[in-house]
N, C-alpha and C positions, 0 to 999 in steps of 0.2 A: 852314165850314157851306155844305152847296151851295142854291144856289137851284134852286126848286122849278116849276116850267113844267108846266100841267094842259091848257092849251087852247091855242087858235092865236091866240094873241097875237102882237104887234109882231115882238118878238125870233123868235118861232121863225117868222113868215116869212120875215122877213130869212133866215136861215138856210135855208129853205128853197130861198129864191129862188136858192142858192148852188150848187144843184145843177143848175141848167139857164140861168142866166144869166152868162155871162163878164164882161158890164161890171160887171155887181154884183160879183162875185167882184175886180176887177181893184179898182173901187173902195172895197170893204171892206177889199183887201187881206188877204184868205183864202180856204180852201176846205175843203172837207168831206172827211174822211179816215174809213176805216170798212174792219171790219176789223182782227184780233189781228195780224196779220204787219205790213200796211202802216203802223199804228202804232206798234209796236213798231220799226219799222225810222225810223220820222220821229224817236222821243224815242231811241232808240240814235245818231240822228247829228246829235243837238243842233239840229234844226228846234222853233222855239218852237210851240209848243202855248199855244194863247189858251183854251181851252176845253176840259172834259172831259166829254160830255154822257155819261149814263147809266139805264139802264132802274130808273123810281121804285119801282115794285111786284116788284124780284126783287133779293135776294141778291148780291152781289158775290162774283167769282170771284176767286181769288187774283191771279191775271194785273191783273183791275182794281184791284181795291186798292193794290199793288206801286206800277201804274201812277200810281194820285193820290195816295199819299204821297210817292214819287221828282218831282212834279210839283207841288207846290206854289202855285205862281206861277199856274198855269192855272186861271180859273175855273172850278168844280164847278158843273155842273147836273143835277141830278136830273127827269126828264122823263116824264111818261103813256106807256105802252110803246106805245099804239096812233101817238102823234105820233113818238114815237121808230123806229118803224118808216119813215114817212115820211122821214124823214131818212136813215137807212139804209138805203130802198130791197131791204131784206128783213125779214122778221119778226126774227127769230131773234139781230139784233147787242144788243150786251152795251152797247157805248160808240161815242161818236162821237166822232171829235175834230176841234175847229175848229184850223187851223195855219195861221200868217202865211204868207204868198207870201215868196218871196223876190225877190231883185232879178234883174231882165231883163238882165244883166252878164256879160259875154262872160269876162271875170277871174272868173268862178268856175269857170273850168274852167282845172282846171290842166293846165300845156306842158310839157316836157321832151324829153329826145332817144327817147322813146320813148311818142310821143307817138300816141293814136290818136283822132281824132273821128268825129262824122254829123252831117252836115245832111240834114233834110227839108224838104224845099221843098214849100211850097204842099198840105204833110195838111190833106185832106178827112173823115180819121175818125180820131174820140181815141181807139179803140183799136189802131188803129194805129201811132199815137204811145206809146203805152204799151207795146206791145209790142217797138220798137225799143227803147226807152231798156233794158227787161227782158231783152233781145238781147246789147245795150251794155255792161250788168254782168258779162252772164254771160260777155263772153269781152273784159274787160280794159278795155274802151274809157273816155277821159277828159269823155266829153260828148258831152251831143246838144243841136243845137241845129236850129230851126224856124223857117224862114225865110217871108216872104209874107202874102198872105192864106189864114189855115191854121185847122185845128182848132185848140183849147186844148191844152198838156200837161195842165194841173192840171182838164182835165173829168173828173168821176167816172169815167166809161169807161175812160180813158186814164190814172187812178192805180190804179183797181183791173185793166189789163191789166197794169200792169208789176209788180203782184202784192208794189210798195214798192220796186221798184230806181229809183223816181225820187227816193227820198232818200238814196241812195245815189252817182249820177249826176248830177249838173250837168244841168239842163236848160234852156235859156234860148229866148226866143220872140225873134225880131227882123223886122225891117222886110221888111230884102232884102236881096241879097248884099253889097250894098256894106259894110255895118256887118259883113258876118264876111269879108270881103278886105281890110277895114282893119287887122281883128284879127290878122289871117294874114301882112299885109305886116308888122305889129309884132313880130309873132315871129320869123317871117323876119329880122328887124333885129338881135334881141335875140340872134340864132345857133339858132334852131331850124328848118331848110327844111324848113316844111313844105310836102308836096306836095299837090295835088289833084287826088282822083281821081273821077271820075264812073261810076257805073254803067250802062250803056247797051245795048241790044241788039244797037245795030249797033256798038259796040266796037272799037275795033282791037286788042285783045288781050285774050285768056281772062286771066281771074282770077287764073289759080293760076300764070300765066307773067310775073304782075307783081309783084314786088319789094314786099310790104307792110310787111317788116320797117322799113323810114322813116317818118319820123315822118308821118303820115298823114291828110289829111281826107276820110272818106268822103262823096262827093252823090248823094241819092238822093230821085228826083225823084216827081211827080206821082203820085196812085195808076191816074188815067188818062192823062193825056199827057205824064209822065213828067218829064226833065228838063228846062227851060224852057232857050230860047236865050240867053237871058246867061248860063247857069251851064256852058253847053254850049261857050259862047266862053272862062269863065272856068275851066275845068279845065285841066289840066298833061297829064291824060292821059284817055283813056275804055276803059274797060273791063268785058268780056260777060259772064258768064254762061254756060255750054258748056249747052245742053240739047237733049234729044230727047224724040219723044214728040208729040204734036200741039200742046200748050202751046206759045204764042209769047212769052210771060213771066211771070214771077213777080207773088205779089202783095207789095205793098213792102217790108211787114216782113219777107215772107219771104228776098227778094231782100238787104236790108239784115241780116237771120243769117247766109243764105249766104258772103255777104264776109264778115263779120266773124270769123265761124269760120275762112275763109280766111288773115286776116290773123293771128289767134290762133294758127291751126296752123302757120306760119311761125313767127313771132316766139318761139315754143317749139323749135321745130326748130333754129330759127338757133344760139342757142349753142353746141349741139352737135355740129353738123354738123362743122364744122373739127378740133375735137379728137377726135372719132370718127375721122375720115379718118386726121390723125396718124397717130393711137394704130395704124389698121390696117398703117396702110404702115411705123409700125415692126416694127409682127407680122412682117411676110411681109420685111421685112430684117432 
């Protein structure tokens, strides 16, 4: 039976408070999800759902129904469509969903030999963040992580930029680089080299002349000044971005697709490449 929420009580400011406040969020230990895909995509990859809030005075769509029978566990609220909008931040949403945070844990992203990451350093805008990690999904990547003093991943901006590829993606917020070069040396250890590469303008080598098929940690720095000097001492290698045009650089998620596409398009290439070859040079013998 869901509980019923008419007025701005307790509860629904708490809730409220979740959509523009990160310490509350950080110490509730959740955040506001909204939105058929982005939800759909959080109980598809077993993110706990604490809460199913839903429009009191309309109908249930099949999609929601589905959803709070398949979900049991998560408390039912039934809510006045006008406070339910507030929540949702448009008229029109069907359901809300409260979901636990996950842990700030570098071990949710998995390593392997074909390994590929991003760090941002120091986001200034959650949709920004949102849209890398949405970058991130779409061409393979095992994690994005957020280094500094930065935007949130989990601000509404930046879960509804990645349009739900951040429950899909590891995404983890940390201090500063040291806690992801500790992570990096552990792997390193474990047998996976990974390398680190910084995105830069002044670069010493274009993109697509740098070898991204290894296992890989993308840095990608500031939305204005870019990469900071320790991450700039702590990279393996730096590399540009070929552009013309009057543009002197990208903006970050842009810059952070560009590679990542890059890296994509290789690491597809790569298996092929050698047995294509073969295969020609037996042709022509």
């Amino acid at each position: 039976m869901a509980t019923r929420i008419g007025n701005r009580n307790a509860r629904f400011q708490v809730w409220q408070a979740l959509l523009t406040n990160r310490t509350k969020r950080q110490r509730a230990g959740e955040f506001l999800v909204q939105g058929v895909r982005p939800i759909s995509l959080a109980a598809e990859h077993g993110w706990v759902l604490r809460a199913l809030i839903h429009d009191a005075d309309r109908p249930l769509s099949r999609w929601a129904r589905d959803l709070l029978q398949t979900h049991p566990t998560a408390e039912r609220v039934s809510m006045a469509p006008e406070l339910l909008a507030d929540l949702s931040e448009k008229d029109e949403a069907e359901v809300v969903a409260v979901v636990e945070l996950p842990p700030d844990d570098l071990h949710r992203i998995k390593v392997g030999p074909e390994f590929l990451g991003v760090v941002f350093d120091r986001a200034t805008t959650p949709g920004n963040i949102g849209s890398i990690i949405r970058s991130a999904d779409a061409f393979g990547a095992d994690g994005v992580i957020v280094t500094g003093h930065a935007a949130d991943a989990y601000d509404p901006k930046s879960v509804r930029a990645s349009t739900g590829s951040i429950f899909a993606v590891p995404a983890v917020r940390v201090p500063s680089q040291r806690e992801v070069m500790e992570w990096v040396e552990e792997q390193r250890t474990g047998g996976v080299p990974i390398v680190v590469v910084g995105t830069d303008e002044h670069g010493t080598m274009d993109v697509f002349d740098f070898d991204l098929t290894q296992p890989t940690l993308l840095l990608i720095g500031n939305e204005t000044t870019g990469l900071s000097a320790a991450w700039r001492e702590l990279a393996d290698h730096l590399v540009r971005i070929p552009m013309t045009g009057a543009a002197s650089s990208l903006n970050a998620a842009n810059a952070a697709t560009a590679v990542l596409y890059e890296a994509s398009r290789q690491r597809i290439q790569a298996p092929r490449t050698k047995p294509d070859l073969e295969q020609q040079l037996g042709t022509v013998n």
